[in-house]
C-alpha beads as a LAMMPS data file, in Angstrom:
LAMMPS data file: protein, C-alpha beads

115 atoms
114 bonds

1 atom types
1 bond types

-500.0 500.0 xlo xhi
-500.0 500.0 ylo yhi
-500.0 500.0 zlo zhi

Masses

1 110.0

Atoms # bond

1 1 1 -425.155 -376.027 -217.148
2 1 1 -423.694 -373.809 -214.782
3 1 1 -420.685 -373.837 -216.677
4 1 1 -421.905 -372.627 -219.499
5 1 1 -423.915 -369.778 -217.798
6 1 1 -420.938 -368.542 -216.439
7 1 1 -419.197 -368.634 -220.295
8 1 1 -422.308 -367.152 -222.030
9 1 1 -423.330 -364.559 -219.540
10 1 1 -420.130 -361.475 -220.052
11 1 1 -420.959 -361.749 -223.809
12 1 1 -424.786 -361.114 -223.108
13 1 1 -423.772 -358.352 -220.847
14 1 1 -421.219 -357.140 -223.642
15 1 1 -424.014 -357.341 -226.001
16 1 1 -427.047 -355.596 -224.120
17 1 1 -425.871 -352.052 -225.528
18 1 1 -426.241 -353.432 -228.740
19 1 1 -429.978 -354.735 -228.477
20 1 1 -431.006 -351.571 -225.989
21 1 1 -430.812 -348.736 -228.757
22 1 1 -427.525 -348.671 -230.957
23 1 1 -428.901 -350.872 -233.558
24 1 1 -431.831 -348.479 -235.151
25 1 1 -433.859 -351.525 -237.546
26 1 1 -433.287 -354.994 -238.397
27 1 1 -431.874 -354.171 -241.800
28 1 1 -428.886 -352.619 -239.583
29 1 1 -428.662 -356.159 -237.430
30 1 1 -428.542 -357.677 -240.802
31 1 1 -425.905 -355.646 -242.234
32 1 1 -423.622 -355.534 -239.526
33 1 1 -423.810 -359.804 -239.104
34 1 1 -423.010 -359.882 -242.848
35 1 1 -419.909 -357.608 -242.403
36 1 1 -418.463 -359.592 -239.810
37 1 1 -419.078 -362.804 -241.429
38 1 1 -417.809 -361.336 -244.564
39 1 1 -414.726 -361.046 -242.838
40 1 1 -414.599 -364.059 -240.638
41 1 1 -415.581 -366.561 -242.997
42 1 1 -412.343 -366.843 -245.369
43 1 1 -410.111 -366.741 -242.398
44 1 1 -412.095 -369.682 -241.286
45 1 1 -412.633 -370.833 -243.870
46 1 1 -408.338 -371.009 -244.598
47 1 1 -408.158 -372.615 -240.745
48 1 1 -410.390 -375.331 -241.815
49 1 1 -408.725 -375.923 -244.654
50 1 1 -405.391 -376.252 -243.057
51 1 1 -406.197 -378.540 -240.045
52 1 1 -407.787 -380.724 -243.809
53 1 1 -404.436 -380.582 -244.907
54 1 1 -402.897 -381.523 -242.096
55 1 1 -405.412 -384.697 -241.144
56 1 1 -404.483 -386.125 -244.996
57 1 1 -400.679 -385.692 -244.579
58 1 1 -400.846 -386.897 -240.848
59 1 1 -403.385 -390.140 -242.531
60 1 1 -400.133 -391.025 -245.005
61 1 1 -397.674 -390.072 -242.421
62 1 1 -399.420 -393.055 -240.107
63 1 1 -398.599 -395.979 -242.232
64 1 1 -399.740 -399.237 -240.805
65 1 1 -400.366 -397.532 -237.162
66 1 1 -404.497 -397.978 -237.149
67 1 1 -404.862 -395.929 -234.031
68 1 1 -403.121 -392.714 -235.840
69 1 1 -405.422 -393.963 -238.673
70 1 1 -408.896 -393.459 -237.146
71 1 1 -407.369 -390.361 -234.863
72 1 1 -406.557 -388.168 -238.727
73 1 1 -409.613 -390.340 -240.176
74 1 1 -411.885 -388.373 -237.997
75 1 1 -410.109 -384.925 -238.135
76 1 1 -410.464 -385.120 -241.944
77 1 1 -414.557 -385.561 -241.101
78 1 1 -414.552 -382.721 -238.973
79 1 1 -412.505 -380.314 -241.642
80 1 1 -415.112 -381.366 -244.295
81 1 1 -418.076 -381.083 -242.009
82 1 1 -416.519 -377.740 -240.623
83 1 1 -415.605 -376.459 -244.039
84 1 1 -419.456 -377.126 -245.343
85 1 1 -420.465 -375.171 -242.371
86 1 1 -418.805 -371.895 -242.585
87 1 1 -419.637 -372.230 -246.313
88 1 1 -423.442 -372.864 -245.773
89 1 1 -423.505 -370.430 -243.311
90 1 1 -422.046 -367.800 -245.898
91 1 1 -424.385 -368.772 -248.181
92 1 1 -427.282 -368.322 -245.602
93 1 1 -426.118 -364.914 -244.630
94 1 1 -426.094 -364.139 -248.747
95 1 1 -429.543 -365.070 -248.852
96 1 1 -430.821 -363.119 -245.919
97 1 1 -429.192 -360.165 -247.126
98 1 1 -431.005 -360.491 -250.789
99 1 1 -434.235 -361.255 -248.968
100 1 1 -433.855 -358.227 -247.141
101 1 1 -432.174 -355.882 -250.011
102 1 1 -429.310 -355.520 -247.702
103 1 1 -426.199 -354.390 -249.826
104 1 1 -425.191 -357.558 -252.003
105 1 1 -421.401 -356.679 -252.814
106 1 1 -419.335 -359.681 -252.774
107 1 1 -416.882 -359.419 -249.843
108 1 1 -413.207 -358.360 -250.985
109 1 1 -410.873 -361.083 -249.922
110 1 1 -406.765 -359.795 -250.656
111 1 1 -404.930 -362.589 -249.297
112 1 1 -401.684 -361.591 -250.664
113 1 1 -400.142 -357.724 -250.543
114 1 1 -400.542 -355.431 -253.599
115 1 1 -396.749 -355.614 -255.054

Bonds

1 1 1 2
2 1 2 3
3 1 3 4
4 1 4 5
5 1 5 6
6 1 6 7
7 1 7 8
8 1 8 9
9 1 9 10
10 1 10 11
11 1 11 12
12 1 12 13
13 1 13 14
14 1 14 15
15 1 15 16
16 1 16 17
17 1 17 18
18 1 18 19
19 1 19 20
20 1 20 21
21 1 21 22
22 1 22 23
23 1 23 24
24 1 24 25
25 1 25 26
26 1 26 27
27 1 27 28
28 1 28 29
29 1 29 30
30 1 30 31
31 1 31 32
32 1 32 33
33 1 33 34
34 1 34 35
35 1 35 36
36 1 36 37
37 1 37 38
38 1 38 39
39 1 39 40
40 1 40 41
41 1 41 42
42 1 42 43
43 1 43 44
44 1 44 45
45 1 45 46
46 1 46 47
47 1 47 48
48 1 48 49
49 1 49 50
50 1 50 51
51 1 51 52
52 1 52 53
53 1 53 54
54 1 54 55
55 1 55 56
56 1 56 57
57 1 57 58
58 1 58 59
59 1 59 60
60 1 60 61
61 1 61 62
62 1 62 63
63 1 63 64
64 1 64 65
65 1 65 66
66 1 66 67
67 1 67 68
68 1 68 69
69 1 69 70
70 1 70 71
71 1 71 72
72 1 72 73
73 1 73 74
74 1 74 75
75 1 75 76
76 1 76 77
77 1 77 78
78 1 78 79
79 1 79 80
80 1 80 81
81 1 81 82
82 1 82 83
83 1 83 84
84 1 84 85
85 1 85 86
86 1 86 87
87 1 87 88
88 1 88 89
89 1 89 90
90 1 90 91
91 1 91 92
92 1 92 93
93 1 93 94
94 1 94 95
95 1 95 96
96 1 96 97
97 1 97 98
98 1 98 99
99 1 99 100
100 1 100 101
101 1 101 102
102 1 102 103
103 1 103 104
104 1 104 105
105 1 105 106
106 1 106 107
107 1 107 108
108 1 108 109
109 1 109 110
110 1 110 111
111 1 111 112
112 1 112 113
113 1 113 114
114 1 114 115
């Protein structure tokens, strides 16, 4: 517990000019965790998809090795399980911000360069 104190408790500190009088409603709290998700979540969202990717290769790559078998077994669970997370919790932020008539525009995702 004492661990985690010491982990959680900069970031609180970080975050106490935030709470104290920078944020002026809740609308603005809103807002401003929909931006950063907006922008978080398909990075994530490509890093979950990747260590997928790499779990079902690594599951054919192990042959008849059942050890290998189970360890990519369960890392393709977690990418699934971590993939409907970031996705839910997309969706969840979409839905707070109609509830709230936050702005609703669609986050602009430009993986690849303009050529």
């Amino acid at each position: 517990m004492k661990k985690i104190i010491k982990k959680v408790l900069p970031f609180g500190l970080l975050a106490m000019p935030f709470f104290a009088g920078a944020v002026s409603n809740v609308n603005d709290v809103f807002a401003l965790a929909e931006s950063i998700l907006g922008k978080l979540a398909p990075m994530l969202v490509a890093v979950a998809v990747v260590i997928l990717l790499i779990a079902i290769l690594g599951y054919i790559k192990a042959g008849g090795d059942e050890e290998k078998k189970k360890t990519y077994k369960d890392l393709m669970i977690y990418g699934i399980i971590g993939l409907f997370v970031m996705v839910s919790v997309w969706g969840l932020v979409a839905i707070l911000s109609g509830t709230f008539n936050l702005n609703n525009d669609i986050p602009d995702v430009d993986i690849l360069p303009n050529f």
